[in-house]
Every structure is written in C-alpha cells, then in structure tokens.
C-alpha positions as CSV (number, residue, x, y, z in Angstrom):
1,X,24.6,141.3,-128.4
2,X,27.0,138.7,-127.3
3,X,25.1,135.3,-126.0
4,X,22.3,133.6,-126.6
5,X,20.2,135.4,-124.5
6,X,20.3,139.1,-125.4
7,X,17.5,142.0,-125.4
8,X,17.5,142.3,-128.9
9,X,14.3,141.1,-130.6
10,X,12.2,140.8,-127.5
11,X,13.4,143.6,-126.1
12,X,12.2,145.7,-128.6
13,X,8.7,144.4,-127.6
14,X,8.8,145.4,-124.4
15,X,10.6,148.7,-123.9
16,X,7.7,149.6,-126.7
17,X,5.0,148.1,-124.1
18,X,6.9,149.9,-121.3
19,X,6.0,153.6,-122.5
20,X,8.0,156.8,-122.1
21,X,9.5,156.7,-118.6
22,X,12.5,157.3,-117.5
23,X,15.3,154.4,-118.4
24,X,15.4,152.9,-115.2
25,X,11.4,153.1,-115.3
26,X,11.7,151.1,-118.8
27,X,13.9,148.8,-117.5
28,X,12.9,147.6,-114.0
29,X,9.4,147.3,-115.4
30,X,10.5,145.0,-118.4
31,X,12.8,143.1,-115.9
32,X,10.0,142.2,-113.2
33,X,7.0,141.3,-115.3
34,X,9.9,139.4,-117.5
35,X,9.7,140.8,-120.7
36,X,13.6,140.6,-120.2
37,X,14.5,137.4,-118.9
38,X,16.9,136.6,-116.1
39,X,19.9,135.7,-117.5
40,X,19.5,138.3,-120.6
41,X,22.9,140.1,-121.6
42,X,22.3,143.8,-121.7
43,X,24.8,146.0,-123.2
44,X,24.6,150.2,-122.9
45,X,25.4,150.4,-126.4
46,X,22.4,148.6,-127.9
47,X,19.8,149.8,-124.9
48,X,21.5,153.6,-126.7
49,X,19.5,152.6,-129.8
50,X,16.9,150.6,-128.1
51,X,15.7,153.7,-126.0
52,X,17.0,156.7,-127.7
53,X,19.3,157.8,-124.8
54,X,22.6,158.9,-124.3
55,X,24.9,156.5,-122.4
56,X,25.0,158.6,-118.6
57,X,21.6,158.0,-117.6
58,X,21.5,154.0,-119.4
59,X,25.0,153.7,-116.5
60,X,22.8,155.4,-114.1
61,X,19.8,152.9,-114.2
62,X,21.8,150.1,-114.6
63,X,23.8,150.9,-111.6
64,X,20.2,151.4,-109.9
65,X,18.9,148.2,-111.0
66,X,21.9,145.9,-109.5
67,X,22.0,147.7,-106.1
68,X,17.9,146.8,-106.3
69,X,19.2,142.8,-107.1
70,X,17.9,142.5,-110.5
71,X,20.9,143.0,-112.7
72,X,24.2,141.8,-112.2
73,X,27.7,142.2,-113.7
74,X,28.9,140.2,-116.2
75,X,32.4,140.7,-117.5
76,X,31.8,144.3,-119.8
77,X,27.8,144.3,-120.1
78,X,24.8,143.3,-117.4
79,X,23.4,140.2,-117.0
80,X,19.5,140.4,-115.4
81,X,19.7,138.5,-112.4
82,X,18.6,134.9,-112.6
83,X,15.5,134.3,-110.2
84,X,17.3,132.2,-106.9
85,X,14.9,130.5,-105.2
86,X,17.3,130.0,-101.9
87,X,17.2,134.2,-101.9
88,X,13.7,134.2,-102.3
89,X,12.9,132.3,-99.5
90,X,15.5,134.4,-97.3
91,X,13.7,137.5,-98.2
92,X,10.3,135.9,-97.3
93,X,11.8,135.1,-94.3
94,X,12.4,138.8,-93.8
95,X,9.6,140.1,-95.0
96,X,7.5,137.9,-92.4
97,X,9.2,140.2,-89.3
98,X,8.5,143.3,-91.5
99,X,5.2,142.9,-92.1
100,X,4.3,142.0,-88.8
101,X,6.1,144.8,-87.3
102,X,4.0,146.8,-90.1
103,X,0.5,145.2,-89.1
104,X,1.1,145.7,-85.4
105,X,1.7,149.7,-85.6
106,X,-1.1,150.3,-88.2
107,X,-3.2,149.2,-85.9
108,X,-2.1,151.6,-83.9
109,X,-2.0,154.5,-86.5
110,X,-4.4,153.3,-89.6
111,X,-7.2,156.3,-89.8
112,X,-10.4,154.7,-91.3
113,X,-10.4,156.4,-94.6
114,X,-7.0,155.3,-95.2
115,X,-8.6,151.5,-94.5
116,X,-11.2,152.1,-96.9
117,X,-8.8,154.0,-99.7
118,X,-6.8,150.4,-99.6
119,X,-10.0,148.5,-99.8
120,X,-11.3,150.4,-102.9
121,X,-7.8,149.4,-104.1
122,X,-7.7,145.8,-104.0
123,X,-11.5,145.6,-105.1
124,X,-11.4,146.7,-108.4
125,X,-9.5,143.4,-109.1
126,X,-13.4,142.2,-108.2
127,X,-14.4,143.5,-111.7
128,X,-11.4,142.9,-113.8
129,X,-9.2,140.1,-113.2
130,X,-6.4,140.3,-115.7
131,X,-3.1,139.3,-114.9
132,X,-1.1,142.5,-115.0
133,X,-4.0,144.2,-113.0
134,X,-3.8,141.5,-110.4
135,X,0.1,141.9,-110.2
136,X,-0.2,146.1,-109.6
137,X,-3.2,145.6,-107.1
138,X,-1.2,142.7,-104.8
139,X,2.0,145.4,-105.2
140,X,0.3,148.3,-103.8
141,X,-1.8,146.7,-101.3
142,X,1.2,145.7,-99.3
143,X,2.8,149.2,-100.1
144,X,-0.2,150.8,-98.8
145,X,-0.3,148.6,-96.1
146,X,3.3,149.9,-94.9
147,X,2.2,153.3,-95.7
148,X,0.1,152.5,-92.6
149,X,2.7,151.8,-90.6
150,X,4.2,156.1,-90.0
151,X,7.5,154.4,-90.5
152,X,10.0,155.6,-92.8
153,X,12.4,152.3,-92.2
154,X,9.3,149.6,-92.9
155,X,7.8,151.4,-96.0
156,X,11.2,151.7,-97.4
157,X,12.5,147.7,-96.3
158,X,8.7,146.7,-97.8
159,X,9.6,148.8,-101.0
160,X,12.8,146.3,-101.2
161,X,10.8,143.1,-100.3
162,X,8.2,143.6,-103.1
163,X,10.9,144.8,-105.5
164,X,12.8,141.4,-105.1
165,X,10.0,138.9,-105.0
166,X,8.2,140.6,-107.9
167,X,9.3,138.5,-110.8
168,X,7.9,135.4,-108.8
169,X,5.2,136.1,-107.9
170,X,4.2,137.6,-112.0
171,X,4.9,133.9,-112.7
172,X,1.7,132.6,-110.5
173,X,0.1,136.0,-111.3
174,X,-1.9,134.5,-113.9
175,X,-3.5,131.5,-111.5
176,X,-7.5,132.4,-110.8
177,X,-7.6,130.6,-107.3
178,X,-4.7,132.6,-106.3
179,X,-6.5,135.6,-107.1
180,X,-9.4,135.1,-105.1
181,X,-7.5,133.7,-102.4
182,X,-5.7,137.0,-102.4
183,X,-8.3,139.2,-102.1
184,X,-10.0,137.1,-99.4
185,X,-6.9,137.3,-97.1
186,X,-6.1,141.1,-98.2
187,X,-9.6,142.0,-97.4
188,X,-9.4,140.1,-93.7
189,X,-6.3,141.9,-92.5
190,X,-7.7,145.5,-93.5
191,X,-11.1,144.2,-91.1
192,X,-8.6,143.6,-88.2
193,X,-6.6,146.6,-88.6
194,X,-9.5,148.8,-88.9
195,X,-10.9,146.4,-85.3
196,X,-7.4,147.0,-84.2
197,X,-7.0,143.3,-83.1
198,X,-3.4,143.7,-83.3
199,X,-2.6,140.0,-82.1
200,X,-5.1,138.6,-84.4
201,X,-3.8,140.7,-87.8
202,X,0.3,139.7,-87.0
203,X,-1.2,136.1,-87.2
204,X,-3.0,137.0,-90.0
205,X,-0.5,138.2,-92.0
206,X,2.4,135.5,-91.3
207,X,0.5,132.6,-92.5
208,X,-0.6,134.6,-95.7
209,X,3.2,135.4,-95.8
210,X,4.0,131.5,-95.5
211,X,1.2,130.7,-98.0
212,X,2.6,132.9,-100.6
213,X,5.9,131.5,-100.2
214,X,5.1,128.0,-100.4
215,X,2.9,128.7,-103.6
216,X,5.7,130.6,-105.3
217,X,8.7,127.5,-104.4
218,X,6.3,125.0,-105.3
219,X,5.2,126.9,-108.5
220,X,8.9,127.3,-109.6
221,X,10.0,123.8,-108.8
222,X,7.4,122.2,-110.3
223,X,7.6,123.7,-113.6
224,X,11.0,125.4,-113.6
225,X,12.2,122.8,-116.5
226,X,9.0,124.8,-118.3
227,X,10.8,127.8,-117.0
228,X,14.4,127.2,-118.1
229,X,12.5,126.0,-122.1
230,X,10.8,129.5,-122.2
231,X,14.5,131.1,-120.8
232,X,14.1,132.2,-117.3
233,X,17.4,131.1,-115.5
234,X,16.1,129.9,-112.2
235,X,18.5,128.6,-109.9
236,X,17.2,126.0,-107.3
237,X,19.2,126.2,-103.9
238,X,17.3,123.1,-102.6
C-alpha cells in the first residue's frame, strides 16, 4: 500500500468484523462506522487478497462507493473521502426541506401499525444502549420515517442524506445524553404523525434537524485535533 495511511493491518480487522456480504456491503460498512479511515489509500489489488475476490466486482463497488461520496480518486488507487465539515452542513441543510416535506405527507399517509412498527424500532435502544445499536436504530428510524412518506424521490434523497452524514454522526454515537435525547425527540414526532398535527411535526423535525447538526460541527471542531491524532482527515470549511 503506498502512503501512510493504507487498509492494511486495520483493514484486516474490519472486513473480518464486516462478515460475508457482498464487496460493496464490506466496504461501505467499514468506511461509515470508520474502521477505514478517511483519507485511507485503497488499492484493488490488495482489497483482491483482503476479500478473496476477483478484481470486476472490487471496480464495481468502488465505483459505487465514490458516486455515494465516500471514496474518491486518487491518482491509480482510492482514497476514502475525508469527512468535510462545509459539505456536511450543506447536506443538513438539505435534508431539513426533505424531511419536512417527508413529515408533512406521512401525516397524511402513515397507517397506525406502521407508527407503532417504527416505535418498536427505536425502543429497543431502551434496553440496550450500545453504540453500534444506537447508530442502526437512529439510521432506520429516519428511513422508516421516509418510508412513510409513499414517495419514491424522498425515501431515495433520505437514503443519500443518511449515507453522507453517517460517519459523523458514529463519531457522537457513543455520547449517552445524545442517546436519550434521541429517542425523546424520535418518539415525539411518531405522537404527532400518528395525531396528524402536520404543522406541529415539520416544526418538530427542523429543530431536531438543527440540533443534530450543531452537535455534530461542534463535536468535530472541538476535538478534530483528537480526530486528525487517531487519523480521520477532517477538513474544516469554517
């Protein structure tokens, strides 16, 4: 691996923690709960050896993983993309008008056992509160939540949003009061979709929006010299 910063050692760690999915599975999981770390070089030849697959498909999920943002090119190998902090507060930015746009027509659409299928979701992270459990729960509640919405554009733009904003937020995943504070606010907006107060949930939902966003910048600027020690590449646009 040429660099500094390669997949081998580490690597080996987690595409053994990251099971027996496909390659692009492997990867993208290792990538957004950081067991590769932005700025790693990646080179098809040693991912060959890594994961015991022929060079096509390793092309293929690489080519997947750079149109989803989290690789990028890097003269004859991949680089994984560093974690930008002036594009993560764009795509919060976007995801605000999504999500709202989500809240408003589930309220229209939202049966009540698919309410109560979402609530059983987020409260099993009431008995187990790990980290990486935490992390899947937060994912598919806002999934499920565009699920909601009928709309084939929003659940796939929400896909997107949590794709992108993933590595960040597993970097305050393992905060308690975050947590809590997650399930409170989760729990809220399923009351006022399932009350239809359609006015009251978009309202809802932008300021947990906002307070997510402000938690993750502040997170990363105040420890991103901790960050950049441990090897995430974090570029700071402020």
């Amino acid at each position: 691996m040429e660099g500094g910063k390669g997949i081998r050692g580490a690597a080996d760690a987690a595409f053994a923690k990251s099971g027996n999915g496909s390659v692009y599975t492997q990867l993208r999981e290792a990538i957004l709960t950081l067991r590769l770390l932005p700025g790693a070089r990646i080179a098809e030849r040693q991912l060959e050896k890594m994961l015991g697959s022929s060079r096509t498909p390793i092309r293929e999920a690489l080519h997947q993983l750079e149109a989803d943002g989290l690789v990028v090119r890097g003269g004859r190998s991949h680089i994984v993309a560093p974690v930008d902090l002036a594009e993560l507060m764009e795509v919060f930015e976007y995801r605000e008008h999504i999500e709202s746009a989500i809240v408003r027509l589930a309220c229209q659409r939202a049966q009540p056992q698919d309410i109560e299928r979402i609530r059983a979701i987020i409260d099993v992270a009431l008995h187990d509160d790990g980290q990486e459990l935490w992390f899947e729960i937060g994912t598919d509640f806002h999934l499920e939540l565009a699920q909601l919405s009928g709309n084939r554009f929003l659940i796939r733009a929400m896909n997107d949003i949590m794709t992108r904003v993933a590595r960040a937020r597993w970097m305050i995943a393992s905060v308690p009061e975050n947590r809590s504070t997650a399930h409170r606010e989760h729990s809220h907006i399923l009351d006022l979709i399932a009350a239809r107060r359609a006015d009251e949930v978009v309202e809802v939902i932008v300021k947990h929006t906002r307070f997510v966003q402000e938690n993750l910048a502040k997170a990363i600027r105040e420890t991103r010299l901790r960050f950049r020690a441990e090897g995430l590449d974090i570029i700071d646009g402020s």
